[in-house]
C-alpha positions as CSV (number, residue, x, y, z in Angstrom):
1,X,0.0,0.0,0.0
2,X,2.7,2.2,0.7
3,X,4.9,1.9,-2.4
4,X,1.7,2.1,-4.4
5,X,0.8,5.4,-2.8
6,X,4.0,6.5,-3.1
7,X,4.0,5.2,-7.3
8,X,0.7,7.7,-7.3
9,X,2.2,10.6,-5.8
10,X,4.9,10.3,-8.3
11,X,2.7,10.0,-11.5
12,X,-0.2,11.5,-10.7
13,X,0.1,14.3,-8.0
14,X,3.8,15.9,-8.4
15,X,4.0,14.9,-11.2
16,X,8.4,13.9,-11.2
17,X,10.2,10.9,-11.3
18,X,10.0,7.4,-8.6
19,X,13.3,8.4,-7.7
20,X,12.8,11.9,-6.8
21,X,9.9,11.0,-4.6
22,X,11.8,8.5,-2.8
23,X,13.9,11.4,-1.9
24,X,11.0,13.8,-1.3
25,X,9.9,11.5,1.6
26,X,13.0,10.7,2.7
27,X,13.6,14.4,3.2
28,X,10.2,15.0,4.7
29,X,10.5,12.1,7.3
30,X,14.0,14.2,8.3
31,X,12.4,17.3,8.4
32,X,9.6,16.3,11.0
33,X,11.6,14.1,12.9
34,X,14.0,17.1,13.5
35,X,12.3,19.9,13.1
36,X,15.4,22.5,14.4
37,X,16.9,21.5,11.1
38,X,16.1,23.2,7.8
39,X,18.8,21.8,6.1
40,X,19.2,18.7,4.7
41,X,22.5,17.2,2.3
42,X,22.1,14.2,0.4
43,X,24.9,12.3,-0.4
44,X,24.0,10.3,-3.8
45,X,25.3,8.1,-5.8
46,X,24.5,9.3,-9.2
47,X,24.7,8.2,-12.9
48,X,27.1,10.4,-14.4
49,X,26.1,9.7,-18.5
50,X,25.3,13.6,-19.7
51,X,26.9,13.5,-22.7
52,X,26.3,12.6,-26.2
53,X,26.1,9.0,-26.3
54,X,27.1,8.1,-23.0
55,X,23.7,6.3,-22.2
56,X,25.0,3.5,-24.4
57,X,27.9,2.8,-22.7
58,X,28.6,-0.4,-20.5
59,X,30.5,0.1,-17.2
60,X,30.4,1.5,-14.0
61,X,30.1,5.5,-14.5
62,X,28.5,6.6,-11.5
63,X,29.6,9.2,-8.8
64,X,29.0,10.4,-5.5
65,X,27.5,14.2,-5.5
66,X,25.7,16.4,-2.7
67,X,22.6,17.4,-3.1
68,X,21.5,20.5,-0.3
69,X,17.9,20.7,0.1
70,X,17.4,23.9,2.5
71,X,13.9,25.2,3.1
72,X,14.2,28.3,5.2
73,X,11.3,28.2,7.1
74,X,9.7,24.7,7.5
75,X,6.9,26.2,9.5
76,X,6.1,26.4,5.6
77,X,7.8,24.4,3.8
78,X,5.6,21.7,1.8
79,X,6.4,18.4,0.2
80,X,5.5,19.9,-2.9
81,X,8.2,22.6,-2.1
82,X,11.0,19.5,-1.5
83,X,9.9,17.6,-5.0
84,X,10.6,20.8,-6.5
85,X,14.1,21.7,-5.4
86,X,15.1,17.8,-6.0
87,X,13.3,17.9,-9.5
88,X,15.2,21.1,-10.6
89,X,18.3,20.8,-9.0
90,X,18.7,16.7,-10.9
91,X,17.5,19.0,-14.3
92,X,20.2,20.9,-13.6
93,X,22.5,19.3,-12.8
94,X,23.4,21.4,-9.4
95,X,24.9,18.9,-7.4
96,X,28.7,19.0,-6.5
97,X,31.3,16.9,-5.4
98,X,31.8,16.2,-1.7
99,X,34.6,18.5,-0.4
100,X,37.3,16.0,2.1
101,X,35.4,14.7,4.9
102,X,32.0,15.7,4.1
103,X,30.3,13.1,3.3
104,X,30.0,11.5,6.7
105,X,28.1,14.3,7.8
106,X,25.2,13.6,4.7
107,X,22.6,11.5,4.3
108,X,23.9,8.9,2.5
109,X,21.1,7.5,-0.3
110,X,21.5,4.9,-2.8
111,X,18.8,4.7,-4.9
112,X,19.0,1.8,-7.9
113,X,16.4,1.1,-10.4
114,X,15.9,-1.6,-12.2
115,X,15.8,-1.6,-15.8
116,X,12.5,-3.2,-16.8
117,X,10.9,-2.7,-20.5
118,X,14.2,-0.9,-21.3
119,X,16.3,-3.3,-22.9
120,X,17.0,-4.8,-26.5
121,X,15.4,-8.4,-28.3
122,X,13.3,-9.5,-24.9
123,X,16.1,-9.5,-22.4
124,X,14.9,-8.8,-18.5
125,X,17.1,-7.5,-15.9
126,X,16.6,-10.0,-13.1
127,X,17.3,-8.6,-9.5
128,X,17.0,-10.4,-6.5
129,X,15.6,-9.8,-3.1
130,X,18.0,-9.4,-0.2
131,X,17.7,-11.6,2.5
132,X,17.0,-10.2,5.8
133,X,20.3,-9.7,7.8
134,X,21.2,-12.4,10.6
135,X,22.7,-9.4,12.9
136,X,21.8,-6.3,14.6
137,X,24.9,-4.0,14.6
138,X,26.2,-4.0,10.4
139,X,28.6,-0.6,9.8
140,X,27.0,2.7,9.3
141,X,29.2,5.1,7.4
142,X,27.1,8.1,8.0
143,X,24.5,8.8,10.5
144,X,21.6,7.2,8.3
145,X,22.7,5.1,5.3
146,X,19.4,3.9,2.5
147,X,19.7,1.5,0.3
148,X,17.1,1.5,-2.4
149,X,16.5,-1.7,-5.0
150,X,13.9,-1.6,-7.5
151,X,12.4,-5.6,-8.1
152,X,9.9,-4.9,-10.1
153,X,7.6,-1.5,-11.0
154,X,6.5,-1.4,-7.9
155,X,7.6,-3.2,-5.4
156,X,11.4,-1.7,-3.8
157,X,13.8,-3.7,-1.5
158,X,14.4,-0.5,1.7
159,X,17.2,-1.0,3.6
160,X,18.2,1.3,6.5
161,X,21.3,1.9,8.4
162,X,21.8,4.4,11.4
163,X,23.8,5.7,14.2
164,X,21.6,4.6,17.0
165,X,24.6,5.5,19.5
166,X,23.3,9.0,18.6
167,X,19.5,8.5,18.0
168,X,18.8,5.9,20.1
169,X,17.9,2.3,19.1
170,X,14.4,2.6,18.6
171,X,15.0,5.4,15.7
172,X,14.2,3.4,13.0
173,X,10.5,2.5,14.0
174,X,10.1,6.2,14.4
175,X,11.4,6.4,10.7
176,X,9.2,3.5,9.5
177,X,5.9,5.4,11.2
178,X,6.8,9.0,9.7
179,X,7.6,7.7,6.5
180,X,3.9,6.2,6.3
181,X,2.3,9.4,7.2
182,X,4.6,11.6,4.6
183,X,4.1,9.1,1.8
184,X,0.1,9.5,2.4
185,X,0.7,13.3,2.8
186,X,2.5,13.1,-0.6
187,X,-0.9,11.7,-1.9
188,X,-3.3,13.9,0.2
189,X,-1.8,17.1,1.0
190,X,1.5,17.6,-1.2
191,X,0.8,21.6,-0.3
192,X,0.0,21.5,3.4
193,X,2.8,22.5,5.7
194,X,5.7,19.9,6.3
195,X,4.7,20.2,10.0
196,X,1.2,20.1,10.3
197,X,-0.2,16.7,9.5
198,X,-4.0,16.6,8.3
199,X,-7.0,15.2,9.9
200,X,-7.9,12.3,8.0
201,X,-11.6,11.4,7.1
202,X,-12.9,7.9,7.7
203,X,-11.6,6.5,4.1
204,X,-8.0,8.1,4.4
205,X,-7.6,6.8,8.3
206,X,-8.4,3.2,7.7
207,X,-5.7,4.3,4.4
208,X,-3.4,5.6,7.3
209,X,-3.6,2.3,9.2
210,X,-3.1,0.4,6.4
211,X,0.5,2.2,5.5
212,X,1.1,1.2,9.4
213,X,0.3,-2.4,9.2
214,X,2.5,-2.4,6.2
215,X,5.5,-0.6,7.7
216,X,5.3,-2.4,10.7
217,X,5.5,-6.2,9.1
């Protein structure tokens, strides 16, 4: 339910890419989580194939680039805002390189799609869930790490790394319950305040619940 509402939002209500809406609730889960902070820098890992030609190529031609996504105000700042900034500033190319020692201090996101319908004489690109981890303290290089694989048009393999020696251990189930409402939000109220979450009606709270159930599998 979620990644379908999410899917919608995309297509239908802000109208921008899956990947920029992955971001756009990323964002929007950081920004009411920790709402002192205006400012938030991606660190991405981005598909650097611009020039003439360079689509067709075969090999690994990907970089790591900031992406700064500072509302001012988010008293009111929307999620229609944050699509926005991502949308122009990947149009634009107005990322940058990380300067030394910068890129422990982002938001690390790793966001990559699979390539379905997209490639020559009936050949499928054939990814593979990822198997629940058998341990509870992996590395985290920055202070939250995502890890974002496309299976199929819908359906995304989330995995999530944090510092919970800074934000506690029970952080990520704060994530998991923020990101439900934002995504919904997306859908719902894509120009309401970042910080103000709508009353849903009947139909959108048994909605609301639904995203929960989901997150909380």
């Amino acid at each position: 339910a979620v990644l379908r509402a999410l899917k919608l939002a995309a297509d239908d209500v802000l109208g921008c890419g899956i990947d920029a809406a992955w971001l756009t609730a990323i964002a929007g889960v950081l920004f009411r989580l920790f709402p002192a902070i205006p400012c938030v820098r991606f660190h991405l890992l981005c598909a650097c194939r611009d020039g003439p030609g360079e689509t067709q190529l075969v090999g690994y031609f990907t970089e790591q680039r900031i992406l700064t996504l500072d509302v001012g105000d988010i008293k009111t700042a929307t999620l229609a805002d944050i699509s926005n900034m991502i949308t122009e500033a990947r149009r634009a190319r107005s990322w940058r390189a990380p300067v030394p020692f910068e890129a422990g201090l982002c938001v690390y996101v790793n966001i990559v799609s699979a390539m379905h319908d997209r490639l020559p004489q009936g050949c499928r690109h054939v990814v593979q869930a990822v198997k629940p981890l058998k341990w509870w303290n992996p590395p985290a290089y920055n202070h939250l790490n995502v890890r974002l694989d496309q299976l199929d048009q819908l359906n995304w393999d989330l995995r999530i790394w944090s510092w919970d020696a800074s934000w506690g251990w029970e952080w990520s189930t704060y994530f998991a319950r923020a990101f439900g409402e934002v995504v919904s939000n997306m859908v719902e109220a894509p120009t309401a305040s970042l910080l103000h979450i709508p009353s849903p009606s009947a139909g959108k709270r048994k909605a609301q619940d639904a995203y929960r159930d989901v997150m909380d599998r």
